[in-house]
LUMLOTOR-962561 format. One record per residue (C-alpha): residue number from 1; residue in one letter; x, z, y. Coordinates in steps of 0.1 Angstrom, whole numbers. Each point is the difference from the previous one (the first is absolute). Example, Ala and Ser with C-alpha at 12.3 -4.5 7.8 and 13.67 -1.06 7.14 Angstrom:
% residues 2
<r><dofi>1</dofi><titor>A</titor><X>123</X><Z>78</Z><Y>-45</Y></r>
<r><dofi>2</dofi><titor>S</titor><X>14</X><Z>-7</Z><Y>34</Y></r>
//
This chain:
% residues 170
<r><dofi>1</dofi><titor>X</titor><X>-67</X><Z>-77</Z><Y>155</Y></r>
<r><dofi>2</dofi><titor>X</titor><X>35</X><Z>-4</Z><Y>-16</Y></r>
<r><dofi>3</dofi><titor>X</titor><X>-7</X><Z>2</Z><Y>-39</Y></r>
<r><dofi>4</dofi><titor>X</titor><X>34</X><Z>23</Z><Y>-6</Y></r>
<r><dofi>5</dofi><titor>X</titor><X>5</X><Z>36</Z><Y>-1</Y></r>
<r><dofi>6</dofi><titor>X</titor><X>24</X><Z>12</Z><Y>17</Y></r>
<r><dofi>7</dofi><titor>X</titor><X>11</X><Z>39</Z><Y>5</Y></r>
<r><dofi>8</dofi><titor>X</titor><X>9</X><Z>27</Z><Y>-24</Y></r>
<r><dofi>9</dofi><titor>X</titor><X>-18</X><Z>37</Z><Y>0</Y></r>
<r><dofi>10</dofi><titor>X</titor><X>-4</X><Z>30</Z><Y>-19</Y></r>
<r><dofi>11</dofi><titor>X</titor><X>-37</X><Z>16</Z><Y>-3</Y></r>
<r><dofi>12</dofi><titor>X</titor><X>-15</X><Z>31</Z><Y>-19</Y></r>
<r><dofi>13</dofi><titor>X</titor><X>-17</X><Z>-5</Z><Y>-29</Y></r>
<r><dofi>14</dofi><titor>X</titor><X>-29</X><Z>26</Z><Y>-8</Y></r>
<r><dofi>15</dofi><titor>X</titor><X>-12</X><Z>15</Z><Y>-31</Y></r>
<r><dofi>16</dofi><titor>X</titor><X>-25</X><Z>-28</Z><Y>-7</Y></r>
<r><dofi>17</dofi><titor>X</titor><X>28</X><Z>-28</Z><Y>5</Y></r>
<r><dofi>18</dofi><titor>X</titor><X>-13</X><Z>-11</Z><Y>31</Y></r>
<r><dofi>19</dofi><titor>X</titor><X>28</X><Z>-14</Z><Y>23</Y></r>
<r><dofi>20</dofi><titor>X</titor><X>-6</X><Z>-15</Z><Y>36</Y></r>
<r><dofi>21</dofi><titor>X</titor><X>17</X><Z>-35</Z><Y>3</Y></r>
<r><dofi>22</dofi><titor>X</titor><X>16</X><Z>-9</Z><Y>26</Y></r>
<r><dofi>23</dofi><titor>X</titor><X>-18</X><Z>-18</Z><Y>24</Y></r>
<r><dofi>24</dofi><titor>X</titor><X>21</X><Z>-28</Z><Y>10</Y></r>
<r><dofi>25</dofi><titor>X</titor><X>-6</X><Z>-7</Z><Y>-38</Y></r>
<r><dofi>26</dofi><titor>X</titor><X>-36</X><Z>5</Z><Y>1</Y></r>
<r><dofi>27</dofi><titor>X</titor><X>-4</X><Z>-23</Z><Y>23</Y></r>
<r><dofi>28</dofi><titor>X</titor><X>21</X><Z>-29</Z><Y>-18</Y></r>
<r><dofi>29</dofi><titor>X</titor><X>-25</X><Z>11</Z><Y>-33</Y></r>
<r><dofi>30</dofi><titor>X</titor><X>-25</X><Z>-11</Z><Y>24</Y></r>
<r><dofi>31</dofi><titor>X</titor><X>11</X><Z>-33</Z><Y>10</Y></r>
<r><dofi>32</dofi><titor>X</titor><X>8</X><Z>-10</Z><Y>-35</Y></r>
<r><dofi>33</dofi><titor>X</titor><X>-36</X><Z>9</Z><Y>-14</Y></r>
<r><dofi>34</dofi><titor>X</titor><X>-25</X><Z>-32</Z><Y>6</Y></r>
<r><dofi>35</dofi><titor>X</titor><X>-24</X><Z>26</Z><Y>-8</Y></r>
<r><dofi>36</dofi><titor>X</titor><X>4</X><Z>24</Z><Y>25</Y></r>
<r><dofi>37</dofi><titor>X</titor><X>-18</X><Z>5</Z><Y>29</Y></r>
<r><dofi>38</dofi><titor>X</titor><X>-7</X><Z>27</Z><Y>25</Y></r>
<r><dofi>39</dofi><titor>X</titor><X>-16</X><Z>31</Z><Y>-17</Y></r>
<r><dofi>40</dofi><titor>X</titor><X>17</X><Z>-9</Z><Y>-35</Y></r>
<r><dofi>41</dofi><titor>X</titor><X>36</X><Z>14</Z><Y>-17</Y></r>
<r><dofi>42</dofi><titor>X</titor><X>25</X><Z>-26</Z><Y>-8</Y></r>
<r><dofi>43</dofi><titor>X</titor><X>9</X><Z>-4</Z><Y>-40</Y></r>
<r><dofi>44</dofi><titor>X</titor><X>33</X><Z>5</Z><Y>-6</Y></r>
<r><dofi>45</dofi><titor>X</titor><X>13</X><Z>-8</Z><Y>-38</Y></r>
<r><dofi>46</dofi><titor>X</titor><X>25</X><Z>29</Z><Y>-9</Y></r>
<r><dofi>47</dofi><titor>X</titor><X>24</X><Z>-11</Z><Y>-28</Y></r>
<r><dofi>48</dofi><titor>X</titor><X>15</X><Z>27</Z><Y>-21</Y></r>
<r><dofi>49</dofi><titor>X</titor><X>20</X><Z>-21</Z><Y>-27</Y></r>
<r><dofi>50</dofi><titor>X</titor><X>19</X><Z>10</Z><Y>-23</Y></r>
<r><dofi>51</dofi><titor>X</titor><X>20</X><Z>33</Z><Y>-14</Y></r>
<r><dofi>52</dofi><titor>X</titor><X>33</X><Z>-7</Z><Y>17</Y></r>
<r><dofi>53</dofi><titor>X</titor><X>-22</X><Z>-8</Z><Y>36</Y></r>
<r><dofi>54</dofi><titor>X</titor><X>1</X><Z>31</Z><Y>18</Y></r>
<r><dofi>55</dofi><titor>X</titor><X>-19</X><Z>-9</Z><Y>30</Y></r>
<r><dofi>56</dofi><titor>X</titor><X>-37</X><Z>-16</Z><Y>11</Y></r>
<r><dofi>57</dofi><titor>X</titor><X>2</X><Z>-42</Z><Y>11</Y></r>
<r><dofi>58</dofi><titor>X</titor><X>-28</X><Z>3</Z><Y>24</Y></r>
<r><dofi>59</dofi><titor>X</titor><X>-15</X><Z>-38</Z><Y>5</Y></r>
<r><dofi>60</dofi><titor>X</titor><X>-23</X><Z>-14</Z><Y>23</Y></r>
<r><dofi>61</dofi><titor>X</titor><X>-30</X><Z>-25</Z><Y>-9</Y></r>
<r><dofi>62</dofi><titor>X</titor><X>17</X><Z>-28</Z><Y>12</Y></r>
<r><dofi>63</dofi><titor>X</titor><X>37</X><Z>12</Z><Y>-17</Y></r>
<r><dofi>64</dofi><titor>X</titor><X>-16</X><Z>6</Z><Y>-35</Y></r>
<r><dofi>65</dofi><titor>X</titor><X>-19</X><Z>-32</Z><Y>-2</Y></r>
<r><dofi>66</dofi><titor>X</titor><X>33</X><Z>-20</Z><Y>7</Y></r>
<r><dofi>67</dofi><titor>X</titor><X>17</X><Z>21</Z><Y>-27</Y></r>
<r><dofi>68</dofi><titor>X</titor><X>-28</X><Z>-11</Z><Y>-26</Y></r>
<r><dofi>69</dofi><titor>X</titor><X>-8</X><Z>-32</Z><Y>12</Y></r>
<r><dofi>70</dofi><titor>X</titor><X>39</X><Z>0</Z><Y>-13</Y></r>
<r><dofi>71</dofi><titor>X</titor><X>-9</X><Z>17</Z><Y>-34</Y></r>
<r><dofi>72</dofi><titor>X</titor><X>-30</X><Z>-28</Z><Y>-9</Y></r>
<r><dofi>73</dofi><titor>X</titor><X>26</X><Z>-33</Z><Y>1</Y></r>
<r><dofi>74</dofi><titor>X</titor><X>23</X><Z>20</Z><Y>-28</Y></r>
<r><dofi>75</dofi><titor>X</titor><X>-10</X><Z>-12</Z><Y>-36</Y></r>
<r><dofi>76</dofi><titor>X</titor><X>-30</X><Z>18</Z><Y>-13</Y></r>
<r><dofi>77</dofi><titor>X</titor><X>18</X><Z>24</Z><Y>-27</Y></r>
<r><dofi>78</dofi><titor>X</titor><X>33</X><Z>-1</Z><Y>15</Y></r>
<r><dofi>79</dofi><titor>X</titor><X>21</X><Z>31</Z><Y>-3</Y></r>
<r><dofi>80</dofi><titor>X</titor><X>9</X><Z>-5</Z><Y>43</Y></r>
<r><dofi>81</dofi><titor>X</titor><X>-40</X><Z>1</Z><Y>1</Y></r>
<r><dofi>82</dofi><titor>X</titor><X>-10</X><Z>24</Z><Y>-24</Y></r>
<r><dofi>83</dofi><titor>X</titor><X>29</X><Z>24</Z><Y>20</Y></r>
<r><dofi>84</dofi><titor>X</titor><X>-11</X><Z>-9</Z><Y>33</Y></r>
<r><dofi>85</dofi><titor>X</titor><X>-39</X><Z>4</Z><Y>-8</Y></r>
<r><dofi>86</dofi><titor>X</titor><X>10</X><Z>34</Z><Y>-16</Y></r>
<r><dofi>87</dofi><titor>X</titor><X>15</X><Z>13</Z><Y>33</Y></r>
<r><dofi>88</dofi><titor>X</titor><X>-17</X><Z>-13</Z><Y>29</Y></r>
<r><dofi>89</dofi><titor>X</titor><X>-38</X><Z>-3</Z><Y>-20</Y></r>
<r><dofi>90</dofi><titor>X</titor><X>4</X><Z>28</Z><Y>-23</Y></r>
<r><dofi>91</dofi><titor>X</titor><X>23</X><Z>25</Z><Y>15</Y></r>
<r><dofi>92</dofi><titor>X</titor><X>-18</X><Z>1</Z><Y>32</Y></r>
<r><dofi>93</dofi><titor>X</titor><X>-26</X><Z>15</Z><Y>21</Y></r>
<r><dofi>94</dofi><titor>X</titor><X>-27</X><Z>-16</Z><Y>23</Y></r>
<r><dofi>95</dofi><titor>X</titor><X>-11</X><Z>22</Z><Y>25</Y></r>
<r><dofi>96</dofi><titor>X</titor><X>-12</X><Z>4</Z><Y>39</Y></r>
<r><dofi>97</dofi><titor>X</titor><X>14</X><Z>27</Z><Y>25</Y></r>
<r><dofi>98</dofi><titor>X</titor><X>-27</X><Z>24</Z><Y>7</Y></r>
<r><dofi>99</dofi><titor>X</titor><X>-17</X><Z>3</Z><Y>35</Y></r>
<r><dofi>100</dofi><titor>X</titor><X>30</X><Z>16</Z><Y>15</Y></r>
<r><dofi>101</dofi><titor>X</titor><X>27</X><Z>-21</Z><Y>-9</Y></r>
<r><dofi>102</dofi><titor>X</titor><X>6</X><Z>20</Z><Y>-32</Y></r>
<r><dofi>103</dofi><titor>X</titor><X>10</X><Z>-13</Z><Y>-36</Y></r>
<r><dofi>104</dofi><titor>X</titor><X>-5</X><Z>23</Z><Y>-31</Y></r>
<r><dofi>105</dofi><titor>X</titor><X>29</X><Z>1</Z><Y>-25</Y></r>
<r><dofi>106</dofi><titor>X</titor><X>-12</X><Z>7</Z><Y>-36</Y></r>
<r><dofi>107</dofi><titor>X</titor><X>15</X><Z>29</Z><Y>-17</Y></r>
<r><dofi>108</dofi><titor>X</titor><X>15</X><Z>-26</Z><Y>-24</Y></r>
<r><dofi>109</dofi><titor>X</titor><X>16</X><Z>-14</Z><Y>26</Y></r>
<r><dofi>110</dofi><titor>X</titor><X>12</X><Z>26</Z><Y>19</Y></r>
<r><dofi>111</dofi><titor>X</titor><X>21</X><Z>14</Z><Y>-29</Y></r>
<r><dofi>112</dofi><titor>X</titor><X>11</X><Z>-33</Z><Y>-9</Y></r>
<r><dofi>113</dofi><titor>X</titor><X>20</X><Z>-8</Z><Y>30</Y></r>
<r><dofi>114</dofi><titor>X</titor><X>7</X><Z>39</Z><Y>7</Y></r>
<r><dofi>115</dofi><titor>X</titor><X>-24</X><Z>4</Z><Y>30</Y></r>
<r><dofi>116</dofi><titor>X</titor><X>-6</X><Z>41</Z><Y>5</Y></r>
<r><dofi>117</dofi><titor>X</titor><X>-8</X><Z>7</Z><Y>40</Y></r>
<r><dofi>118</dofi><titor>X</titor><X>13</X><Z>-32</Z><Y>18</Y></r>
<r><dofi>119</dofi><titor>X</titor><X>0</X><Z>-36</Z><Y>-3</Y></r>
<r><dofi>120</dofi><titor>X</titor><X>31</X><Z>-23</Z><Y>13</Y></r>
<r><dofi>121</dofi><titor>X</titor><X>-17</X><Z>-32</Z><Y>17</Y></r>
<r><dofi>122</dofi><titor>X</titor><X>22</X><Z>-33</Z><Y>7</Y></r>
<r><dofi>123</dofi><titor>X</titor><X>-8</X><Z>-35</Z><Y>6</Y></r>
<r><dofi>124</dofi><titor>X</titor><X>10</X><Z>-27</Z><Y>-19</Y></r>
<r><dofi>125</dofi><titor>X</titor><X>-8</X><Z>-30</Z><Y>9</Y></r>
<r><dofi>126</dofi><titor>X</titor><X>-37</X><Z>-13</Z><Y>-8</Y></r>
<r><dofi>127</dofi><titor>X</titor><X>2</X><Z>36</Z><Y>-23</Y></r>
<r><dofi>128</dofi><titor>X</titor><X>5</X><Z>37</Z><Y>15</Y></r>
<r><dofi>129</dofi><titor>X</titor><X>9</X><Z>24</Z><Y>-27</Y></r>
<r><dofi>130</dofi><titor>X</titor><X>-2</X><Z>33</Z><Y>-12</Y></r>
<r><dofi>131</dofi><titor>X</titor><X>26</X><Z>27</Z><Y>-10</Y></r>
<r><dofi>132</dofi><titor>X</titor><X>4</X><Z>33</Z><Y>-5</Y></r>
<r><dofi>133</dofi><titor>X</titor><X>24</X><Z>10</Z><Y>30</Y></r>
<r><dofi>134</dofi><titor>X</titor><X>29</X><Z>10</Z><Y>-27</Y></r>
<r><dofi>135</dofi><titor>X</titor><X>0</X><Z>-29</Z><Y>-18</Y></r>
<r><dofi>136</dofi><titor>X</titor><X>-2</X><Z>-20</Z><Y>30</Y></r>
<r><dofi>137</dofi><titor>X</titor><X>32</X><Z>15</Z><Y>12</Y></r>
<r><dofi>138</dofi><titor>X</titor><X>20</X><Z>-3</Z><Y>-28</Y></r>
<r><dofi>139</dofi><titor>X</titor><X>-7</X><Z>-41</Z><Y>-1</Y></r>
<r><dofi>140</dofi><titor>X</titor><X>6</X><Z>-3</Z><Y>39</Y></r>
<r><dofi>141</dofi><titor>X</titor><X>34</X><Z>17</Z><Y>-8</Y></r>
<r><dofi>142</dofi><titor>X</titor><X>4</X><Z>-25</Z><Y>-27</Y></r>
<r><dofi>143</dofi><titor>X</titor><X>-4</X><Z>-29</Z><Y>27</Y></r>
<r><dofi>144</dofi><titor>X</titor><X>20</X><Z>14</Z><Y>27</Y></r>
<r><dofi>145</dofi><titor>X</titor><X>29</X><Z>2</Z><Y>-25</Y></r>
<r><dofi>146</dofi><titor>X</titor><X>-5</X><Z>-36</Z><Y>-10</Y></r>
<r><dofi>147</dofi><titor>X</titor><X>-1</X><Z>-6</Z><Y>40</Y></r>
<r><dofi>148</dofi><titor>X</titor><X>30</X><Z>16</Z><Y>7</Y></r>
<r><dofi>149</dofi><titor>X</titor><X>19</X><Z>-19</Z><Y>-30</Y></r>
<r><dofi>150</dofi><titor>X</titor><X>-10</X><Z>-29</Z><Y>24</Y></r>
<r><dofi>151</dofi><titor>X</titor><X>26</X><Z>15</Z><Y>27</Y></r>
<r><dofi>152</dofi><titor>X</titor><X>2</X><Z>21</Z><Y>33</Y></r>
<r><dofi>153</dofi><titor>X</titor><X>-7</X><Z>-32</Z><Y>22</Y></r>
<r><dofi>154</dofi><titor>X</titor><X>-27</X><Z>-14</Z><Y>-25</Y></r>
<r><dofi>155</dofi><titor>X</titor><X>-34</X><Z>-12</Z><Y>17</Y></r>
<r><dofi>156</dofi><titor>X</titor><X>-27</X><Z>-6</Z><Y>-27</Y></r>
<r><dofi>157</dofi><titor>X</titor><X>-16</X><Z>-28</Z><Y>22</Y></r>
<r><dofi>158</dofi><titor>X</titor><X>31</X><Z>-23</Z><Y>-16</Y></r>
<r><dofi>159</dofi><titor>X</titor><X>-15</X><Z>6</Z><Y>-33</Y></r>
<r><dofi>160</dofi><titor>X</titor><X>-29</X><Z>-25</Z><Y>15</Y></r>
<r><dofi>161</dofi><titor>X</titor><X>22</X><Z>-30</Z><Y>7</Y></r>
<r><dofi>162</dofi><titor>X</titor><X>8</X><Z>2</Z><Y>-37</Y></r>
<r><dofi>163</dofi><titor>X</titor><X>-30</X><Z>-15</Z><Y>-10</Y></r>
<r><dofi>164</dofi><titor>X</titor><X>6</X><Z>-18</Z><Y>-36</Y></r>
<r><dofi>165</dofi><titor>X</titor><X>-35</X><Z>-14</Z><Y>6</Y></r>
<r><dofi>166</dofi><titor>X</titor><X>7</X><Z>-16</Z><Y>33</Y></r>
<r><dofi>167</dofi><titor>X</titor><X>-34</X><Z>12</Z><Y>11</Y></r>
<r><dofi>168</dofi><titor>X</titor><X>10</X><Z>20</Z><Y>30</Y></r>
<r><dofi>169</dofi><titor>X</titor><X>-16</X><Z>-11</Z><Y>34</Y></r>
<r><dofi>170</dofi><titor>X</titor><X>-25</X><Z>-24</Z><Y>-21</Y></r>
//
């Protein structure tokens, strides 16, 4: 099992905050959680961030323990560190799905991102995250633009041969 979501979807949100995720991404949770085993929920680290962050990072097992494996080599006191540990450590939540495949969005963190009756999913990678279908629309409309600046004829696979890296097909 591929360890990336893939897929975009919109789902209700009930009074509680419980929201069903998709399950294409449930099942990458799975794959990405040495703990998990039939009968038992996948974690899942949900990353809220900042004021100005006005969606959910979602993160796998696997995906959050290579962003803080990152974190610990930064100087102990840092300023990088002490920012990074303060998102992804203390702006976030650990939590499971529930036996159906359900996540519960805290109140807090419902208003944050302006979540009322539906939840925007869309993968990103190693990530799937979390909008409130308005918001959502507004920054897709904000890409698209910066797509189209690209030209009529432009094909976003030749952004990949511009790797600056020279890592592509490593």
């Amino acid at each position: 099992m591929t360890q990336t979501f893939r897929g975009e979807s919109v789902h209700k949100v009930d009074s509680k905050g419980r929201v069903s995720i998709p399950a294409l991404f449930r099942r990458v949770l799975e794959a990405a959680d040495p703990e998990w085993t039939d009968g038992l929920q996948p974690n899942v680290i949900v990353v809220y961030g900042g004021a100005n962050q006005n969606y959910l990072e979602c993160y796998s097992v696997t995906a959050i323990a290579e962003v803080d494996a990152k974190i610990k080599v930064l100087p102990r006191g840092s300023k990088r560190r002490r920012v990074l540990e303060r998102i992804f450590t203390g702006q976030s939540l650990p939590t499971q799905t529930d036996d159906t495949g359900r996540l519960v969005l805290p109140a807090h963190l419902r208003k944050k991102i302006g979540i009322t009756d539906k939840a925007y999913f869309t993968a990103s990678g190693d990530t799937f995250q979390i909008w409130a279908p308005t918001a959502f629309e507004a920054r897709d409309a904000d890409l698209e633009e910066f797509i189209a600046m690209e030209g009529e004829d432009f094909d976003p696979l030749t952004w990949l041969d511009d790797d600056p890296f020279g890592s592509v097909g490593e």
